[in-house]
BAVEXLO-569731 format. One record per residue: residue in one letter; x, y, z of N, C-alpha, C in turn. Coordinates in pm, whole numbers, plus 50000, padded with zeros to 5 digits. Example, Ala and Ser with C-alpha at 12.3 -4.5 7.8 and 13.67 -1.06 7.14 Angstrom:
# BAVEXLO-569731
a513194943150780512304955050780513204967050780 s512854977550708513674989450714512905000350787 
# end
This chain:
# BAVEXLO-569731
x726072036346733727242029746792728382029846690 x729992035746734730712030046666731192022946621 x732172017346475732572005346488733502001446584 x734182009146647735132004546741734672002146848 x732702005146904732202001646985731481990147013 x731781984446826730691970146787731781961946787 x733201963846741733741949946746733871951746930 x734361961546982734331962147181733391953247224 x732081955047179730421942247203731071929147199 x731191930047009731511916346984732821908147069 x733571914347099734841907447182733961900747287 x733171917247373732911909747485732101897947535 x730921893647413729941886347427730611871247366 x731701868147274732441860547269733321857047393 x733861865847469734401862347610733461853847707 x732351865047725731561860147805730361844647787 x730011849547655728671836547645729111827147531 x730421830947467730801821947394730161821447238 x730131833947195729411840147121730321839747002 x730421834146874731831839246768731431853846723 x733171853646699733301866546661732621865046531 x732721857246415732251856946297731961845746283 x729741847446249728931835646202729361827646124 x729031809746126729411802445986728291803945927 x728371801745774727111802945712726101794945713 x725211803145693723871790545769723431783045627 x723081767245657722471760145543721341761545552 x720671760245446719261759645407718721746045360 x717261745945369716831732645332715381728945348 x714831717045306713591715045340713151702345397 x712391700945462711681687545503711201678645388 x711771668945332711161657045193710251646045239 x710011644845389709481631745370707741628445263 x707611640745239706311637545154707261631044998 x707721638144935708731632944845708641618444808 x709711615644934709621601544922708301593444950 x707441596545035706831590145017705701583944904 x705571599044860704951603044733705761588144641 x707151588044640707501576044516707471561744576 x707521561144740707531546844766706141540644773 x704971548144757703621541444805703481544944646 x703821545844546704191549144430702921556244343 x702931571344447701811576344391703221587244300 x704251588644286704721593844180706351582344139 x706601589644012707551582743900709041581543973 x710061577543926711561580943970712011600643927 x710961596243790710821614643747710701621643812 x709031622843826708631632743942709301630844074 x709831620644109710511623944254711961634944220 x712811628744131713451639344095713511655544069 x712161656143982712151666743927712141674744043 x710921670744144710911679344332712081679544351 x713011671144354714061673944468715201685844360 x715021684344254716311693444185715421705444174 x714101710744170713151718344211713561728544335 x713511720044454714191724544583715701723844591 x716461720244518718171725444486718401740744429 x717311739744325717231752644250716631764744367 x716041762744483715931774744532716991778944635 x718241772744617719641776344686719631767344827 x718501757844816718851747644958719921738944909 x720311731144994721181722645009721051709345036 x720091710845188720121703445277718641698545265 x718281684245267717221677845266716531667845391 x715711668145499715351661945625714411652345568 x714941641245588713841628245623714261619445718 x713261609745785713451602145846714011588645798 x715191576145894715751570645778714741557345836 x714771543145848713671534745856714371521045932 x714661525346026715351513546125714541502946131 x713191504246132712571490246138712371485946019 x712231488645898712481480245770713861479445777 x714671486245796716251481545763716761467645833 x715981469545964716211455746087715581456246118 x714561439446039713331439546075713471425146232 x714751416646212714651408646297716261410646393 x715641401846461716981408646607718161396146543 x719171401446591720961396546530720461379746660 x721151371746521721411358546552722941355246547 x723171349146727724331343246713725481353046707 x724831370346736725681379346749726311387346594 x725401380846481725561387146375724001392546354 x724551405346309723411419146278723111417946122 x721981419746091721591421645921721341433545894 x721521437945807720991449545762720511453545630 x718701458645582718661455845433718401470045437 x719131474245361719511495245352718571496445192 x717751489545157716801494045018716581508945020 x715571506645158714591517145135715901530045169 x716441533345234717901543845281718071546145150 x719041537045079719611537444929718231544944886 x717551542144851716741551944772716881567144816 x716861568144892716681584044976718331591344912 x719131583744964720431586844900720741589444782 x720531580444722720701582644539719781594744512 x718361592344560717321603744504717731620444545 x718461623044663719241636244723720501634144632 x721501628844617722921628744573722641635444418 x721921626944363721471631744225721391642544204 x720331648844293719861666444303720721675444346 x721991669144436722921678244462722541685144627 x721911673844693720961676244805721901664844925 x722471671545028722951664245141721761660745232 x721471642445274720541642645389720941644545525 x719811651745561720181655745718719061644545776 x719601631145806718451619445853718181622446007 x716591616246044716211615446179716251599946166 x717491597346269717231583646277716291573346389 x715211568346370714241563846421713431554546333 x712061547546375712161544946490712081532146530 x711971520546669712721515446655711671500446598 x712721491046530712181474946558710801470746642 x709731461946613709161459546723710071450346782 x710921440646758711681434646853712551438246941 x712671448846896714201456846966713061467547117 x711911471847115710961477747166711021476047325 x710471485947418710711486047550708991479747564 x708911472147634708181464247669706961471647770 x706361482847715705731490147727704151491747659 x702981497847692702181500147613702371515047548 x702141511947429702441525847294701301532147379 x701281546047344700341558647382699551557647238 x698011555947258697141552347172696151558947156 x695511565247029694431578947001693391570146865 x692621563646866691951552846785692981545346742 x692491546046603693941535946523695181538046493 x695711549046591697291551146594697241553846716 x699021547846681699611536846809701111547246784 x701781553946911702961553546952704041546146865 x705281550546852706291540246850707121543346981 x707541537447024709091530447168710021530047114 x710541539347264712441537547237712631522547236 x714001520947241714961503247219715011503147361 x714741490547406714751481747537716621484547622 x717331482447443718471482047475719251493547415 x719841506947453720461514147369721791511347279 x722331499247354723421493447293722811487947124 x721571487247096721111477347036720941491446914 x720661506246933720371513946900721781517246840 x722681519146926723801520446909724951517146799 x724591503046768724881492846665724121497846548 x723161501946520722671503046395722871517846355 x723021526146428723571544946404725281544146400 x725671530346406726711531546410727241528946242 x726041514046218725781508946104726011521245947 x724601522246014724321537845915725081546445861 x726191549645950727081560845956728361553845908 x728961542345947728911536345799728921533345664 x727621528945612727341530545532727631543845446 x726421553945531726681566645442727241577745459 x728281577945585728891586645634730021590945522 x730781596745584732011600145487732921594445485 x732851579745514733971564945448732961559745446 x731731561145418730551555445400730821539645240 x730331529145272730681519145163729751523945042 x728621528545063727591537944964728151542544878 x729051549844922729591560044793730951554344745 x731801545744777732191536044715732201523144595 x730501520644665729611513044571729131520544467 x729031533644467728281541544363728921554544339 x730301553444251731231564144229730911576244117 x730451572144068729241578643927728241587844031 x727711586244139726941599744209727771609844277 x727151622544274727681632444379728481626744517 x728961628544531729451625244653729051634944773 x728041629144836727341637644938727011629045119 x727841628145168727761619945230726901626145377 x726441619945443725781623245568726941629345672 x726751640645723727571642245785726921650945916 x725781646945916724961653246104724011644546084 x724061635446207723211622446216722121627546349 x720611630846334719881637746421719771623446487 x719651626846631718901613346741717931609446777 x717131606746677715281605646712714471617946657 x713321621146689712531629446625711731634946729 x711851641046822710801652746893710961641147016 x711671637647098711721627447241711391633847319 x711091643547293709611647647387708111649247373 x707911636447304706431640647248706481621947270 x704891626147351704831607647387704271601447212 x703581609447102703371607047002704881599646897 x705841608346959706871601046864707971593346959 x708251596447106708901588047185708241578047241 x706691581147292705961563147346705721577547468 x705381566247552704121574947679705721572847796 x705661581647854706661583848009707901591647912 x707461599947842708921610947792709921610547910 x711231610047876711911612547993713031612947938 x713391624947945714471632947866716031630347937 x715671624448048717221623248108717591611048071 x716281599147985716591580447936717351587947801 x716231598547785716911605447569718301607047616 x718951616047707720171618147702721281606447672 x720391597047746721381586547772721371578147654 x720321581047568720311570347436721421579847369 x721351598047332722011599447272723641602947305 x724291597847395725381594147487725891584147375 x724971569747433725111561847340725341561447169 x724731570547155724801570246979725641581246912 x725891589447043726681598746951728351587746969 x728691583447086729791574147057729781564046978 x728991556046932728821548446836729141556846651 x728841562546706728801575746538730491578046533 x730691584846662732151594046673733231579046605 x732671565746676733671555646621734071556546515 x732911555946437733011557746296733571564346192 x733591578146262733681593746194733721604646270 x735381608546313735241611446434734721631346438 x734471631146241734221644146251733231648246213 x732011638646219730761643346201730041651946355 x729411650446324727971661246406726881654946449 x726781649446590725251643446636724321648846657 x723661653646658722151661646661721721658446776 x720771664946868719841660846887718281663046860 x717701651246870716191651746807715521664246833 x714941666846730714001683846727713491686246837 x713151697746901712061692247048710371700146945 x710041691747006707961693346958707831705547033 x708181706047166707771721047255708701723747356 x709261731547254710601739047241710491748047451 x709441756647433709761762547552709841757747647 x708931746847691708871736047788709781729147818 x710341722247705711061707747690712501713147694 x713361733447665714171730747650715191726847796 x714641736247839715471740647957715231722948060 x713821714048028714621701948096715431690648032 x716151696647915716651685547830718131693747845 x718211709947868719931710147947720351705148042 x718891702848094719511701548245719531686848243 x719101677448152719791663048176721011666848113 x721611675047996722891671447980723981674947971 x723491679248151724641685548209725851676248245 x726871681848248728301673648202728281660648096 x727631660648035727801653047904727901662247784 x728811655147672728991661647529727791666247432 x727531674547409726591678547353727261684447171 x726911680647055727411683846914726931697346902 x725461693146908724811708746841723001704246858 x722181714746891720761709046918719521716946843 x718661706746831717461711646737716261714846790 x715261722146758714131728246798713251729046705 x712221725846696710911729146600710181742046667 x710401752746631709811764846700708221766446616 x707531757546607706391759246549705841777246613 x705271785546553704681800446634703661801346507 x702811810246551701391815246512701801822546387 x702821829046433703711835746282705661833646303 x705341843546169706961841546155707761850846301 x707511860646309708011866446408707601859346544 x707041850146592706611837646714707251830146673 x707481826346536708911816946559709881820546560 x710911829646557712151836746562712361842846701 x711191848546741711441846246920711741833646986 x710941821246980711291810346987712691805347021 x713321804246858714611804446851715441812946939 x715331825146943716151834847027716011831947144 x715071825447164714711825547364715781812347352 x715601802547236716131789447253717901789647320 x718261801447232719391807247179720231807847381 x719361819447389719311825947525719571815247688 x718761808747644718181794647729719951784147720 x720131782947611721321775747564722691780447646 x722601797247653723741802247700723771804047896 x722771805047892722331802048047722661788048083 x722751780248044723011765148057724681757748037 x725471771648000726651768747939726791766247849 x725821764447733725851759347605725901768947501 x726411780447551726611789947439727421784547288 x728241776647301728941774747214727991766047088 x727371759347129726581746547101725621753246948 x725551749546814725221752446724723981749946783 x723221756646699721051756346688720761754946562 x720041741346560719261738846450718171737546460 x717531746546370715911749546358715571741646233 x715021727746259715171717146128713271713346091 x712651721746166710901714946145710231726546200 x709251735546131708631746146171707631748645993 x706751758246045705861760645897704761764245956 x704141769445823702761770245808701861767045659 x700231758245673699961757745578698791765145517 x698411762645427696971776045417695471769045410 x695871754845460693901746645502693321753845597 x692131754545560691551766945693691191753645826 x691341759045948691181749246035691851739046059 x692981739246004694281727446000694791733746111 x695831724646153696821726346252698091736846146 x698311747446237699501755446173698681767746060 x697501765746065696831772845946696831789445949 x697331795345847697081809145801696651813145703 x695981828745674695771828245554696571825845477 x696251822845348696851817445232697521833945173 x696751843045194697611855945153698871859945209 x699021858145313700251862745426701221850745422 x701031835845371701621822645403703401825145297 x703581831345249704261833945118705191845845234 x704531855845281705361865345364705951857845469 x705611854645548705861845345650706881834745639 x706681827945575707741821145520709121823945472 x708901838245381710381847245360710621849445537 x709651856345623710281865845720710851856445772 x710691845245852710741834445917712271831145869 x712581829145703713851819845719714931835745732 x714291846745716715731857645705715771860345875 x715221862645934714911859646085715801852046187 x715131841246125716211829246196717771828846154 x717711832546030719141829145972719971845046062 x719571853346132719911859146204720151862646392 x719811851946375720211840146554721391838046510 x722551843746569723771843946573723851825646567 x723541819346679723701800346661723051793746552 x722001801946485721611787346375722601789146279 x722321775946287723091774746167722991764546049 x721171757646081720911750945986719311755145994 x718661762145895717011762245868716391754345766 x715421746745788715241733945755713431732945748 x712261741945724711211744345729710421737245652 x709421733645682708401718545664707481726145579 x706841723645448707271704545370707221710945285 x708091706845135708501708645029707731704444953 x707011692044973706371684144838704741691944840 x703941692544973703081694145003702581708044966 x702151717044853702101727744830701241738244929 x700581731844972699541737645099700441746245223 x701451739045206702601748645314703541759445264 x703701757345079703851771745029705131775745006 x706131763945024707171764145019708001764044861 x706911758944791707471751944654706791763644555 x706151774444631705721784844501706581795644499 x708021797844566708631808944482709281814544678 x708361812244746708841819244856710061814844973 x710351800644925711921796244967712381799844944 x712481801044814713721807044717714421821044788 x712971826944763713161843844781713701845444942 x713311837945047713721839245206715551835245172 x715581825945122717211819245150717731834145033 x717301834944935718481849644875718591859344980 x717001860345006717711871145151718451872145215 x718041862545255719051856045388720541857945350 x720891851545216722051852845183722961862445175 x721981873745125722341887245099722431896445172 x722021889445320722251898145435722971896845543 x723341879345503724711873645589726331881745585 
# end
């Protein structure tokens, strides 16, 4: 094909599906919540939490995914119409990314037991579900809080002028609201729309130029096409997918079908974030491959995706956890690719 026959393409698929003429660059990043947890149940130092996260800076990520902790932050419901808020455990997450030179990309969830829909949790022995908020207004108020805090007039970085200045600036809406494991039992993607309705205006108050997310979907092929179709004629920022696949090339189809699916729906325009996907090398684990191929896979996977014209954020699970293979050399080497072929 000529070039005068490739930019002719490119015009036309920008006309038609809303396609840019020229990609933004895609961020890179990793899933931390082992990280932190690793320092808050204090099986490691302020050190070792550091040393991981400037560890994963050094392999050209950026961008760091954890979940932020609405029910320790508000543990009791607002008296008298005043709201509390104790941001400890947040502040830690913040300072520990800002330091490293690491922006958080938070899942904000999940909720209060007081704030809770008056429901029974979906239950498998000794784990129990968490529930959406009874009240989204109530949800609303505290993503509004947050954003806030650590947005970009965030009081955080005010209070603490001596750190990077890295402020939150894509606030995700929950974590997989289609999975009765992380939304509660009766998924129902047209209540999710409406929570994140709610929260992305609560956010926009705040900052009217950030980015609302929505929550990853757990099963992407299933779940996408009925989560356009709740949000149809409503604002949509930009949306996320966990394309978990058997390999790297099953997850990059994934994405592309996601891609595809998006533009069929009118949502061509609409950024794709692929923020939770992997593999580890336990034999008989969930996600398991050999340990020889786990290192390939991982490169193919992020140069792959970073070639879905819409992503524009890859974000692959877990950094701390070496079993998933991320932290021996083969992040690094996928994101130069990637880079070098953008």
């Amino acid at each position: 094909m000529s070039r005068l026959h490739q930019l002719l393409l490119i015009a036309l698929l920008t006309a038609v599906f809303g396609w840019p003429a020229a990609a933004r660059a895609t961020g890179f990043g990793a899933s931390v919540d082992g990280d932190f947890n690793y320092y808050l149940l204090g099986s490691w130092s302020w050190s070792q939490l550091q040393q991981s996260l400037h560890n994963l800076r050094a392999t050209g990520a950026t961008l760091a995914r954890t979940g932020s902790d609405w029910a320790g932050t508000q543990p009791r419901r607002p008296r008298r119409g005043r709201r509390r808020y104790d941001w400890k455990h947040d502040d830690v997450i913040v300072r520990g990314l800002a330091q490293a030179h690491l922006r958080w990309e938070p899942s904000l969830d999940y909720t209060p037991q007081w704030a809770q829909q008056h429901i029974r949790p979906a239950r498998s022995g000794s784990l129990s579900s968490p529930l959406p908020p009874a009240r989204f207004s109530v949800y609303g108020a505290y993503v509004a809080a947050f954003a806030h805090r650590y947005g970009a007039v965030g009081t955080f970085w005010r209070q603490h002028p001596h750190l990077p200045r890295l402020p939150v600036t894509t606030f995700e809406i929950w974590n997989e609201p289609d999975c009765k494991w992380t939304w509660g039992p009766g998924v129902d993607l047209e209540e999710y729309a409406r929570l994140y309705t709610v929260a992305r205006q609560a956010i926009k108050r705040v900052d009217r130029h950030s980015v609302v997310l929505t929550g990853g979907l757990a099963f992407t092929r299933s779940s996408l096409p009925r989560l356009l179709h709740a949000f149809q004629g409503m604002p949509l920022d930009a949306l996320a997918v966990h394309p978990y696949g058997v390999n790297a090339r099953a997850t990059v189809a994934v994405a592309r079908w996601a891609e595809h699916e998006m533009i069929v729906y009118g949502r061509g325009r609409v950024p794709l974030v692929v923020n939770e996907y992997g593999w580890n090398s336990v034999p008989k684990s969930w996600q398991a491959i050999p340990e020889r191929i786990l290192a390939s896979n991982i490169r193919q996977a992020i140069v792959g995706l970073s070639r879905v014209p819409r992503v524009q954020q890859i974000i692959p699970f877990e950094w701390s956890d070496a079993t998933w293979g991320l932290s021996g050399g083969a992040l690094a080497a996928g994101i130069a690719r990637a880079r070098h072929t953008e």
